[in-house]
FIKOLZA-1660 file (N, C-alpha, C; in steps of 0.1 Angstrom, whole numbers, plus 5000, padded with zeros to 4 digits):
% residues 83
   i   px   py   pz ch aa at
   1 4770 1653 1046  A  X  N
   1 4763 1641 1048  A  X CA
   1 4758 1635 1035  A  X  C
   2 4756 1619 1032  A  X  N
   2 4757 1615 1019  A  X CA
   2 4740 1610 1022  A  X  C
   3 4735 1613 1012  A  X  N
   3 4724 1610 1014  A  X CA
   3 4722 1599 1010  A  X  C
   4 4709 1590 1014  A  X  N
   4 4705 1576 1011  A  X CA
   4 4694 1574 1005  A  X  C
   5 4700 1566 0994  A  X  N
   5 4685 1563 0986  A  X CA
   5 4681 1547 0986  A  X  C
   6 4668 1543 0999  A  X  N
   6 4659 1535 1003  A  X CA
   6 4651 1530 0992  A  X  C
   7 4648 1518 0987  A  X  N
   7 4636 1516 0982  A  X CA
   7 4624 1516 0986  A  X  C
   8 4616 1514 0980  A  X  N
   8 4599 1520 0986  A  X CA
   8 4600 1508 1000  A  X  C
   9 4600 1492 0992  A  X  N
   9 4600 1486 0999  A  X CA
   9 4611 1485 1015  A  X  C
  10 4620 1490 1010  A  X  N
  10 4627 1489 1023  A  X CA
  10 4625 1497 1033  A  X  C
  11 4618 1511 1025  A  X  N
  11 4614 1525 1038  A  X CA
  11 4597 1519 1043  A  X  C
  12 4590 1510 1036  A  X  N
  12 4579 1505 1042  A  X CA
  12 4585 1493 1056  A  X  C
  13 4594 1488 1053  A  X  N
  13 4595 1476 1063  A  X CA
  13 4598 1480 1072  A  X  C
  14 4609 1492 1070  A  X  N
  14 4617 1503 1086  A  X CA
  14 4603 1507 1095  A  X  C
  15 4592 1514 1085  A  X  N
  15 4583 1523 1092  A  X CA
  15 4574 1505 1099  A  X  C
  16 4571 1497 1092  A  X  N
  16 4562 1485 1097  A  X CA
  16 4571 1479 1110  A  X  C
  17 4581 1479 1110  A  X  N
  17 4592 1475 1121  A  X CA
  17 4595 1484 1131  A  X  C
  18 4589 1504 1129  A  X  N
  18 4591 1510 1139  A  X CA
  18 4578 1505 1148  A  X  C
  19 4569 1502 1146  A  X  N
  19 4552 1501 1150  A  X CA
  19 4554 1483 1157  A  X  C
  20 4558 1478 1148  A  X  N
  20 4559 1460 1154  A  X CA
  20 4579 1457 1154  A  X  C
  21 4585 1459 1158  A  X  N
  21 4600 1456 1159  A  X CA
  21 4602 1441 1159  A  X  C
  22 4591 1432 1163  A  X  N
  22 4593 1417 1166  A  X CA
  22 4590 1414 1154  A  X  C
  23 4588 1421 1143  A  X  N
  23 4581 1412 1126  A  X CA
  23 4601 1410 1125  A  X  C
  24 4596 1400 1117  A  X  N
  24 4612 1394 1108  A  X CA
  24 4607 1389 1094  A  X  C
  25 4616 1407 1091  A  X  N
  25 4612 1407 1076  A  X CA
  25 4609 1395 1063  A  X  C
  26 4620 1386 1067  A  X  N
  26 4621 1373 1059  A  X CA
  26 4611 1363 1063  A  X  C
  27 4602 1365 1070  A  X  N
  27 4592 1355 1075  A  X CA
  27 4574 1361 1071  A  X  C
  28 4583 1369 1064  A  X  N
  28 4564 1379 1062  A  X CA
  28 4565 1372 1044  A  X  C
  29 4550 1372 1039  A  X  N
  29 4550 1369 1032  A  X CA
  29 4538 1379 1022  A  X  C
  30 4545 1386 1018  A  X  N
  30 4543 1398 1009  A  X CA
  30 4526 1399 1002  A  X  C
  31 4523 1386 1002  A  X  N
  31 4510 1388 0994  A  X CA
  31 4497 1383 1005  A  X  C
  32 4501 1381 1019  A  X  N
  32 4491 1374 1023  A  X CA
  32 4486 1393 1031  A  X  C
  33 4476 1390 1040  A  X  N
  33 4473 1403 1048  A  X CA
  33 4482 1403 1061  A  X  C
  34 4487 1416 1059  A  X  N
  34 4498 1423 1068  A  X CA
  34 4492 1422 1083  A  X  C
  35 4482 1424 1085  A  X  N
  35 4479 1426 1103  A  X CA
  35 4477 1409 1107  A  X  C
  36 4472 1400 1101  A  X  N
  36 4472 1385 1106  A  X CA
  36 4487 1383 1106  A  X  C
  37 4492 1385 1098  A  X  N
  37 4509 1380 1100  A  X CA
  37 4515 1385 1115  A  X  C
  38 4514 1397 1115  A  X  N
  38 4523 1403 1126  A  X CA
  38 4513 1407 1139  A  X  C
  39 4500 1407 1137  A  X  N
  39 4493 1405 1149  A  X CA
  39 4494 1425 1151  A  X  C
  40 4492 1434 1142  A  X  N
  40 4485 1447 1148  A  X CA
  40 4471 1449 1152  A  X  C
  41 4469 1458 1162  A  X  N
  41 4455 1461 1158  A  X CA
  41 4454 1471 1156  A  X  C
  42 4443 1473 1153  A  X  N
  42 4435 1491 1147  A  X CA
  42 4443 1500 1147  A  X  C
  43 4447 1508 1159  A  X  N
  43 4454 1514 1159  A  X CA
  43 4471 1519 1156  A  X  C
  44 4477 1502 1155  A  X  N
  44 4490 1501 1153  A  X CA
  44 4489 1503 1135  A  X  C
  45 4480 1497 1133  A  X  N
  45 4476 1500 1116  A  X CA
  45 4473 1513 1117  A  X  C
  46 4466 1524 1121  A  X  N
  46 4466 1532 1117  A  X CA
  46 4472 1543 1116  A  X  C
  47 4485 1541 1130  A  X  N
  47 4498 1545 1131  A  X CA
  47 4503 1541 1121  A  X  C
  48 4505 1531 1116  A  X  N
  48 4514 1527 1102  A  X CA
  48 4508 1535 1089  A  X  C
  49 4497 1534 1089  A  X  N
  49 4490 1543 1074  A  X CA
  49 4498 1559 1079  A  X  C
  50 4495 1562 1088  A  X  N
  50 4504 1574 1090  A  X CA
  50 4514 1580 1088  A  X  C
  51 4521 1568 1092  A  X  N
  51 4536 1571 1089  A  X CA
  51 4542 1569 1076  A  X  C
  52 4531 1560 1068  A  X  N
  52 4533 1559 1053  A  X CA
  52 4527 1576 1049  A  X  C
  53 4520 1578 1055  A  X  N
  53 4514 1595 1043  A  X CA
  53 4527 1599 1048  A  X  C
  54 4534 1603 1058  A  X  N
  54 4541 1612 1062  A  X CA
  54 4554 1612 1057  A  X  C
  55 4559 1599 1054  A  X  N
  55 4574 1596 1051  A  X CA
  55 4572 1597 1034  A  X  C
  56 4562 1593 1030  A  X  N
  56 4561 1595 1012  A  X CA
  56 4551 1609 1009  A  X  C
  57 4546 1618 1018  A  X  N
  57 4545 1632 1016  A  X CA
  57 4532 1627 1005  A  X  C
  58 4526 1618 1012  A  X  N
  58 4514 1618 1000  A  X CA
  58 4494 1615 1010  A  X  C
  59 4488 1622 1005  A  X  N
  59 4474 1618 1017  A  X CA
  59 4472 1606 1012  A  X  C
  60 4467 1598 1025  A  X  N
  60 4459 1583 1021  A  X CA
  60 4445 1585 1027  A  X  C
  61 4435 1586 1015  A  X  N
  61 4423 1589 1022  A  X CA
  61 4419 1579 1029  A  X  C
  62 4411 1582 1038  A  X  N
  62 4404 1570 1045  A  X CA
  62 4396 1559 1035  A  X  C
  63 4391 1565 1026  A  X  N
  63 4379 1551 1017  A  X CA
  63 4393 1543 1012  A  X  C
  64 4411 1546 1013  A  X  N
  64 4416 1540 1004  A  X CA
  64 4425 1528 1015  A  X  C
  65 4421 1526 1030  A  X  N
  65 4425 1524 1034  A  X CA
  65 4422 1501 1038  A  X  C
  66 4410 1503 1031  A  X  N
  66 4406 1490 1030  A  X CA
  66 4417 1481 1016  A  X  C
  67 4420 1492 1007  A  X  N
  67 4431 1489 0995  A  X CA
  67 4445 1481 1003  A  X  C
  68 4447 1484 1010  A  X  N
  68 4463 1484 1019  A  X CA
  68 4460 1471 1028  A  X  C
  69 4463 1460 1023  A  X  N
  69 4457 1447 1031  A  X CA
  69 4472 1441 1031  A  X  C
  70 4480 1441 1020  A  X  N
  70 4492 1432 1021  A  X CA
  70 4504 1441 1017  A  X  C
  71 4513 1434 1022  A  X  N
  71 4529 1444 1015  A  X CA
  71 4530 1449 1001  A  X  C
  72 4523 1436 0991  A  X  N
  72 4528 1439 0982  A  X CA
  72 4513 1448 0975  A  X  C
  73 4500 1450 0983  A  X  N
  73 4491 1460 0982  A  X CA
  73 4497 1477 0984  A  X  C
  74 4505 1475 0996  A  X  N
  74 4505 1492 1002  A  X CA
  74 4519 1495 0990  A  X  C
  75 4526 1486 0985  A  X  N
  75 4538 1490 0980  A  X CA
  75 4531 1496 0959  A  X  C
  76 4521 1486 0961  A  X  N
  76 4513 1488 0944  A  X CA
  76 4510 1499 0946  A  X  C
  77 4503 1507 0957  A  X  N
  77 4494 1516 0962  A  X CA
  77 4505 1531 0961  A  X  C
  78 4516 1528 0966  A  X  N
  78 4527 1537 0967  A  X CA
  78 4534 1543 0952  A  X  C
  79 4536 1528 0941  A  X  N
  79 4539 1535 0933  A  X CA
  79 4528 1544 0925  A  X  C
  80 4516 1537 0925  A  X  N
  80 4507 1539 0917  A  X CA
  80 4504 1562 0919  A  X  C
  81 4502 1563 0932  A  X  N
  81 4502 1575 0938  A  X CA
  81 4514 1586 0936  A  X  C
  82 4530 1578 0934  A  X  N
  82 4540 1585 0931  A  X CA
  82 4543 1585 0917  A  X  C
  83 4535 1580 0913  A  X  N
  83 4538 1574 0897  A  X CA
  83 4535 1584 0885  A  X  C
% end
């Protein structure tokens, strides 16, 4: 099996599209806040913070969770942590 190498950004859209499937990626706009765009609430966000610790093998503390407002927030947030 050949493995695949995803950008941050593209393994965040897969995991944001497993949680909301109706977002169309090319219609989001990277800098505004992620839950007004696509209409999550609480809990679909917090499934999503989840699935970000679990797929990038990194903890997202709760106080860091007000940081993660827009795409191009959770993606700053990812390298900053892997970096």
């Amino acid at each position: 099996m050949t493995p695949t190498h995803e950008t941050p950004a593209t393994t965040v859209m897969t995991l944001l599209r497993a949680i909301a499937p109706e977002i169309e990626p090319d219609a989001l706009n990277f800098a505004r806040p992620l839950r007004s765009q696509v209409d999550l609430d609480s809990m679909d966000w917090l499934n999503f913070l989840v699935s970000l610790s679990e797929r990038f093998r990194l903890a997202i503390p709760e106080a860091d969770y007000a940081r993660l407002v827009t795409f191009n927030d959770v993606l700053d947030y990812l390298d900053g942590k892997r970096g």
